[in-house]
Structure formats: structure tokens, C-alpha cells
N, C-alpha and C positions, 0 to 999 in steps of 0.2 A: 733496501727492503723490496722485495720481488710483491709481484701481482697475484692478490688472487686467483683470478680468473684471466683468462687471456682467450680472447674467440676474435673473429673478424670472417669475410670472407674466404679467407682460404686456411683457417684453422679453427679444427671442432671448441664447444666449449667445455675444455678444461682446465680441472686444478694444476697446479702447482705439482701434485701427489702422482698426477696421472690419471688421474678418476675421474669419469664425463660428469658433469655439475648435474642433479636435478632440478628441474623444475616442480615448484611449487601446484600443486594442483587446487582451482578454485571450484569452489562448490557452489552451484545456486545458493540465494537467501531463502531461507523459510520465508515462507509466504503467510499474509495475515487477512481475514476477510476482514472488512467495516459492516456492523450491521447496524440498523436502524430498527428501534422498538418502538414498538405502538401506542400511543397512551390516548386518552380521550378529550386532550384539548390542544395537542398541536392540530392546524390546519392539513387538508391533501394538499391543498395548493401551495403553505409553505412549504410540505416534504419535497415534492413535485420540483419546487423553485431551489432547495437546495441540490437536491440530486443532478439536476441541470448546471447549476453552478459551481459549487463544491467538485462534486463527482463529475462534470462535462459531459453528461449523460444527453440523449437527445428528448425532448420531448416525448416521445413515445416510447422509449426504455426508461424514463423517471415516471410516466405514470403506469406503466407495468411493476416495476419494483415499491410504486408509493400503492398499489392496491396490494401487490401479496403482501405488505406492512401490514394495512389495514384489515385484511382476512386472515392471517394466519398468528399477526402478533409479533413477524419479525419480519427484514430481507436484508440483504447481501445488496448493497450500495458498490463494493467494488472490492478487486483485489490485488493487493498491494505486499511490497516489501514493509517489513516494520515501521521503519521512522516514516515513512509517505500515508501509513496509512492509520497514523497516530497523528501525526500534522492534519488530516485530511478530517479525523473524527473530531480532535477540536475545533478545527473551522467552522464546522457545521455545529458542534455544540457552540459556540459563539455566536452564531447566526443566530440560533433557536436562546440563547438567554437575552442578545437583544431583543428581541419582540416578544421575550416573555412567553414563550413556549419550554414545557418542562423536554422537551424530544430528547429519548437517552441513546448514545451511538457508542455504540463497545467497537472492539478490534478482539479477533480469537484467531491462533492459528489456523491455518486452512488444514 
């Protein structure tokens, strides 16, 4: 049984057939935002504390994103590949059901 493919150093890669092999071309991921919605009894300070932790936001970009929550009724916590930033929204909805905060954090494509 012969080789598919045959390359190395000093021979291009091809078939069998004679035909250069293609390569596979990769596409970025769709991208997903995580947002956080505002409600009237989670904490700033919890939102503040998850975006610090959850998101590794610093101090001062978790209270710029935990006020446009607050004023606008939503924000953009971070953006992520799908499954990071499905992991990332439950984490923080976990956080917020331990301490009994209703905080609701969707993911939408970007």
C-alpha cells in the first residue's frame, strides 16, 4: 500500500496522483459578547467584584462597565470565543445565585 502523501525537506507536498495536497484553511471563531443586565437588587459592589474576578477586569474598567450597567441597563463584560464566554457567563451567574442576587448575564454574537 503506497503513501498518501509523501513531503519532507527536499520533496513538495504531494499525492500519489501528482496533485500538490491543499491545505485546510482556518477561519477565526465567531465571536460572543457576555453582557450583564441591570436589575434593582444586585449590588455595584458585587457586579464591580465579579467583573474583577470572573472577567480579570481591573478595578477601574469593572467600575466603568458596573456604571454603564447601572445607567444604561446593560454592558459588555468581555469578548470571547463561544464556549469561554458561556463558561465565563455561568460563573458569574453562580456567583450571583450564591449570594442570592437575581444578576442576569446573556452571551450574543458580536
Amino acid at each position: 500500500m503506497s503513501e498518501p502523501f509523501r513531503c519532507g525537506p527536499d520533496k513538495p507536498d504531494t499525492r500519489d496522483d501528482g496533485q500538490t495536497a491543499t491545505k485546510p484553511k482556518v477561519e477565526k471563531p465567531r465571536m460572543y459578547k457576555v453582557i450583564l443586565h441591570n436589575d434593582d437588587y444586585t449590588t455595584m459592589e458585587f457586579v464591580t467584584e465579579v467583573l474583577m474576578n470572573v472577567f480579570r477586569r481591573t478595578r477601574v474598567e469593572s467600575t466603568r462597565i458596573m456604571l454603564a450597567v447601572h445607567r444604561s441597563g446593560k454592558g459588555v463584560a468581555g469578548i470571547y470565543t463561544r464556549e469561554i464566554a458561556e463558561a465565563k457567563s455561568g460563573q458569574a451567574m453562580d456567583l450571583a445565585r450564591a449570594r442570592a442576587y437575581p444578576l442576569l448575564v446573556t452571551t450574543e454574537p458580536e
